[in-house]
Every structure is written in C-alpha cells, then in structure tokens.
N, CA, C and O of each residue as an XYZ file, in Angstrom:
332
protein
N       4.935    -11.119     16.291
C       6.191    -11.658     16.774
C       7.293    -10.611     16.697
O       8.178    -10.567     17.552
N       7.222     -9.567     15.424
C       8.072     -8.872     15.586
C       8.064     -7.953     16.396
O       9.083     -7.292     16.195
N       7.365     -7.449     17.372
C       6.859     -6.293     18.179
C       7.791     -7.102     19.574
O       8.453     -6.222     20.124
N       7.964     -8.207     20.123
C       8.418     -8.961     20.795
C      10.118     -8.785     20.673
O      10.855     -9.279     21.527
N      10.541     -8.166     19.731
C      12.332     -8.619     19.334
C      12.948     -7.833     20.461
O      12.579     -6.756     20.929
N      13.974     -8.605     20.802
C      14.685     -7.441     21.671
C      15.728     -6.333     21.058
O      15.494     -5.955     19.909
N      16.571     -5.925     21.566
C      16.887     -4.363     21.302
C      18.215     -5.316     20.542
O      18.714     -4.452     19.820
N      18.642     -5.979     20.425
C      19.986     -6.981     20.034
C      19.569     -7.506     18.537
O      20.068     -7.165     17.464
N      18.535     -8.413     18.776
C      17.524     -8.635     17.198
C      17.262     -7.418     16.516
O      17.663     -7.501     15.356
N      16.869     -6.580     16.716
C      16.615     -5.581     16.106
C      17.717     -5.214     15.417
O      17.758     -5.338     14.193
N      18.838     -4.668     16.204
C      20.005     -4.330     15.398
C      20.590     -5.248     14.043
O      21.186     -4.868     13.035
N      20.104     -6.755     14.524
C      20.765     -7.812     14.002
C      20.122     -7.191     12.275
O      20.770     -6.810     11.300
N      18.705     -7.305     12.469
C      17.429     -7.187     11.603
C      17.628     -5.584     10.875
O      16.892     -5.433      9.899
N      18.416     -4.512     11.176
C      18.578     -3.252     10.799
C      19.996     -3.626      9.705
O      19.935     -3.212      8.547
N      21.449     -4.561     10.250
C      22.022     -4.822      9.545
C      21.692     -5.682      8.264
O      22.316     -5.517      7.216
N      20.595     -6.686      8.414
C      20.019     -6.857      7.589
C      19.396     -6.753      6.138
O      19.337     -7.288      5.031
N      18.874     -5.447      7.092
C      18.054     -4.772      5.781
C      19.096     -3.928      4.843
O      18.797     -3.845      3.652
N      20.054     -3.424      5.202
C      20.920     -2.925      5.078
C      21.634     -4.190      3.794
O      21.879     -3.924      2.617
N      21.785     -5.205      4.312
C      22.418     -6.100      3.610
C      21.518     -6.342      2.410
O      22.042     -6.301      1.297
N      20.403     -6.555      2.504
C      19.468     -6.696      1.263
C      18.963     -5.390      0.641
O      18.405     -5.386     -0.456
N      19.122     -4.544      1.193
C      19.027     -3.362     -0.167
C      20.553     -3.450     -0.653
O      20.505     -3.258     -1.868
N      21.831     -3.644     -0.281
C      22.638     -3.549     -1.552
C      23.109     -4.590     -2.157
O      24.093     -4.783     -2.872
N      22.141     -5.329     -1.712
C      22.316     -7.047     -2.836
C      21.202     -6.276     -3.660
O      21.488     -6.262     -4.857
N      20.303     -5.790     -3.433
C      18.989     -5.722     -4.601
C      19.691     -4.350     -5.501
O      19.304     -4.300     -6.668
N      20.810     -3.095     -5.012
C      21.244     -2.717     -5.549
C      22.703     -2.973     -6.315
O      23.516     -2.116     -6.661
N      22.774     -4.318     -6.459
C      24.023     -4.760     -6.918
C      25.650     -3.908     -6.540
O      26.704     -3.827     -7.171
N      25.240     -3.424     -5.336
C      26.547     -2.956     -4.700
C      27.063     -4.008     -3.769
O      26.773     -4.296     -2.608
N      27.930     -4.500     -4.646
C      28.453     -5.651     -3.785
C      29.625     -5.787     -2.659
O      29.846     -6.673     -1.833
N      30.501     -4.163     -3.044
C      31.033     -4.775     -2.243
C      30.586     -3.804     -0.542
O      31.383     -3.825      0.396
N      29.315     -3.090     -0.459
C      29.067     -2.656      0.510
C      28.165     -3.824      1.283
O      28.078     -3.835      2.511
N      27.394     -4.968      0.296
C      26.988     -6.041      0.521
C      27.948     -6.759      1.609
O      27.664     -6.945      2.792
N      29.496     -7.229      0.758
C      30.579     -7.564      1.967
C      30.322     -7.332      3.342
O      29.903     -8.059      4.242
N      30.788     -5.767      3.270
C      31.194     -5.334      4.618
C      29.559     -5.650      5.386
O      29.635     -6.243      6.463
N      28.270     -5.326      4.944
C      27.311     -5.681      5.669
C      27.353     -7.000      6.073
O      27.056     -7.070      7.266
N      27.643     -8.275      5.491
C      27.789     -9.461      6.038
C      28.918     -9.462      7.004
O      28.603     -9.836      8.134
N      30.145     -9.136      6.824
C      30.705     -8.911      7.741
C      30.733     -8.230      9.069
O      31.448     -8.676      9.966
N      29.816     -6.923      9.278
C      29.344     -6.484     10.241
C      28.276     -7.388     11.161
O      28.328     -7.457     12.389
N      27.297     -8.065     10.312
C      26.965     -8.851     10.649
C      26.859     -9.845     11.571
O      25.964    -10.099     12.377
N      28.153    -10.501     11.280
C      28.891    -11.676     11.613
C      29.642    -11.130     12.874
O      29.793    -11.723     13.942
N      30.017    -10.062     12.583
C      30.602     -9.622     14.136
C      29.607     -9.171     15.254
O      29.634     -9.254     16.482
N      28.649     -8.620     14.280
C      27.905     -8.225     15.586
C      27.249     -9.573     16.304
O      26.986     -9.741     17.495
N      27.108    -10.293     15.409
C      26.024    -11.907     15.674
C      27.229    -12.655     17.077
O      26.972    -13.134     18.182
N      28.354    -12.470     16.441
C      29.566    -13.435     17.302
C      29.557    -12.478     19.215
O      29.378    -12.834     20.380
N      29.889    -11.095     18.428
C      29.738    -10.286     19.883
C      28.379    -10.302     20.634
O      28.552     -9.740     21.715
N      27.147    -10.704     20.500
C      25.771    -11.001     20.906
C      25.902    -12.044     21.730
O      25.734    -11.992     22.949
N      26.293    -13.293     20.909
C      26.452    -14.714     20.921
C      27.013    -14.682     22.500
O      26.437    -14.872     23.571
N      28.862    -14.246     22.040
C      29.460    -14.803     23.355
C      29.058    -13.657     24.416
O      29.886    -13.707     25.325
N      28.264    -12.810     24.612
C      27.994    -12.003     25.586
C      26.861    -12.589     26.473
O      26.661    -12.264     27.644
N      26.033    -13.643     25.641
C      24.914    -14.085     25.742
C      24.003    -12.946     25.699
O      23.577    -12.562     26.788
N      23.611    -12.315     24.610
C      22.870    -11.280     24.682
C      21.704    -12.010     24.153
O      20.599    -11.795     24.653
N      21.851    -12.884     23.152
C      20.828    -13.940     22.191
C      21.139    -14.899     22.510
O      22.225    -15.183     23.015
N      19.963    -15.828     22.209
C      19.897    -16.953     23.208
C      18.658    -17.579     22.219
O      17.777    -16.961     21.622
N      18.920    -18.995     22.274
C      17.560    -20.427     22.147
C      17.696    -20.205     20.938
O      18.752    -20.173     20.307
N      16.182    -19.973     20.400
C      15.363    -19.873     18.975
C      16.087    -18.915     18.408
O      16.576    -19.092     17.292
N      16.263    -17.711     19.131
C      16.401    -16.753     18.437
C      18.358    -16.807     17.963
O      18.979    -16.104     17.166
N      18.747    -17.742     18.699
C      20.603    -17.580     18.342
C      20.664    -18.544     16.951
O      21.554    -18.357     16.122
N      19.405    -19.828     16.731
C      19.594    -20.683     15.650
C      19.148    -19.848     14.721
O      19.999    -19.360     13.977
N      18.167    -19.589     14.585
C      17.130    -18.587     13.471
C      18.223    -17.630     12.785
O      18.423    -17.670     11.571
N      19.037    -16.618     13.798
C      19.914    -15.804     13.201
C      21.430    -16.509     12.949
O      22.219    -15.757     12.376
N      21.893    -17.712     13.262
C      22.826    -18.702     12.807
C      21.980    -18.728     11.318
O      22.201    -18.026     10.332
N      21.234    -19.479     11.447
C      20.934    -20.149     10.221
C      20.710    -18.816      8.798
O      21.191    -18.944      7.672
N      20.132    -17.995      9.126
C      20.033    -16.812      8.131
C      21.493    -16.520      7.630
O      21.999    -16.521      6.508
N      21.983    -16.267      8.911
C      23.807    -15.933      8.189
C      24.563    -16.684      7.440
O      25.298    -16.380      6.501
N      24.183    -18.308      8.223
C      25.370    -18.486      6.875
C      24.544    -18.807      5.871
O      25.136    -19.500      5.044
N      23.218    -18.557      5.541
C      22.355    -18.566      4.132
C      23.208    -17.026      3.594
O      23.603    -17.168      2.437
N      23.481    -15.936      4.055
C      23.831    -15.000      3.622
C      25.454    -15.280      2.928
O      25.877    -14.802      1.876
N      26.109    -16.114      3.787
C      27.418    -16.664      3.415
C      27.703    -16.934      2.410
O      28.566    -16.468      1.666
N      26.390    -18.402      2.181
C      26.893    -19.653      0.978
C      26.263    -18.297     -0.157
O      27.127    -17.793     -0.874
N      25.002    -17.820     -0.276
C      24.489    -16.334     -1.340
C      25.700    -15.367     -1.807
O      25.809    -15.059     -2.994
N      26.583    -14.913     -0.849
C      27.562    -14.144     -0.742
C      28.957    -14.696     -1.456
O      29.817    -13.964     -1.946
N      28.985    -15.788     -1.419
C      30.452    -16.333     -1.866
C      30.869    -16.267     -3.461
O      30.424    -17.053     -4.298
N      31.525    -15.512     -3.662
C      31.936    -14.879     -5.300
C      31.214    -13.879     -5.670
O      31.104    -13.543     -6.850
N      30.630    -13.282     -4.672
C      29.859    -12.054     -4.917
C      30.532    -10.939     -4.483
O      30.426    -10.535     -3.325
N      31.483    -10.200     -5.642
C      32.310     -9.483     -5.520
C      32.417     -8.655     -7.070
O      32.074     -9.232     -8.102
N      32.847     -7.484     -7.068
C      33.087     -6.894     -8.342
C      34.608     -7.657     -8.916
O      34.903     -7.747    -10.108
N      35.410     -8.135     -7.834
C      36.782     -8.507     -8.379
C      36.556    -10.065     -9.450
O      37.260    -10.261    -10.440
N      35.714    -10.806     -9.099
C      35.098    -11.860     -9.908
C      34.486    -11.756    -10.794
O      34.434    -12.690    -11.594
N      33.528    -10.170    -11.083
C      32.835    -10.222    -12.392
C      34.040    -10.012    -13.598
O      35.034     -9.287    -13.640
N      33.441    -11.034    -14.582
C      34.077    -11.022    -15.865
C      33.757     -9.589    -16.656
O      32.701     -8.967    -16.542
N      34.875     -9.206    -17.467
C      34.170     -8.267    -18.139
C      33.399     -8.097    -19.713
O      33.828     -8.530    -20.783
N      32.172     -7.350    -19.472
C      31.080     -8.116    -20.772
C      31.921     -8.280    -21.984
O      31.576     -9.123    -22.812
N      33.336     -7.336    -22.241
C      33.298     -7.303    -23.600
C      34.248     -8.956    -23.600
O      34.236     -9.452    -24.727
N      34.925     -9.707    -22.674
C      35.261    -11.035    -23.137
C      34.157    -12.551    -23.008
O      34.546    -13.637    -23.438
C-alpha cells in the first residue's frame, strides 16, 4: 500500500517521521513546529484538493491524534525536578 502513496502523502509521511523522532527524542519544542508544519501542509493539500477520500480522513484522523498527544507538551510546562 505504501508503494501506491502519492507525491503529497509522502511529504505528509516525511513530516511525520520527522515528528516522531523528536517526540522519541524528547525535543519538544522542534516536536511543535513539526505538528505545526504539518497542519499547514495537511490544510494547504486539503483546500487545493491535492488529497482526497480515505486518504484526507486517515491523515485528519492521525493529526489531531498528534494534537490531543501534543497538548502540554512543551519545555515551558515542565516542572522543575528540584520542586
């Protein structure tokens, strides 16, 4: 299925990965801006109709899983250990 993606998914799927190596490297706030790139690129796809059907819910639905994951995930929210 993945050999099938078009050149739009792909990018979607490159920001992605991008987004989950610096959640797995606890760099959060480059995490941010990757969801946010994200989200723009997903919105600029969207209304261009570049993505379409299965593939516009599938990458809806991943993002805002990345959203609700993302929310207080910031260095400005971590407490600091010594209180």
């Amino acid at each position: 299925m993945g050999l099938f993606k078009t050149k739009y998914e792909r990018e979607l799927d490159m920001i992605m990965t991008r987004l989950e190596m610096n959640m797995s490297n606890n760099y959060k706030d480059n995490a941010q801006m990757n969801l946010k790139e994200l989200e723009e690129a997903f919105t600029r796809m969207k209304d261009a109709g570049q993505i379409k059907g299965a593939s516009l819910d599938k990458y809806d639905k991943i993002i805002n899983g990345y959203i609700e994951k993302l929310k207080g995930y910031s260095h400005k929210d971590q407490k600091p250990y010594w209180h």
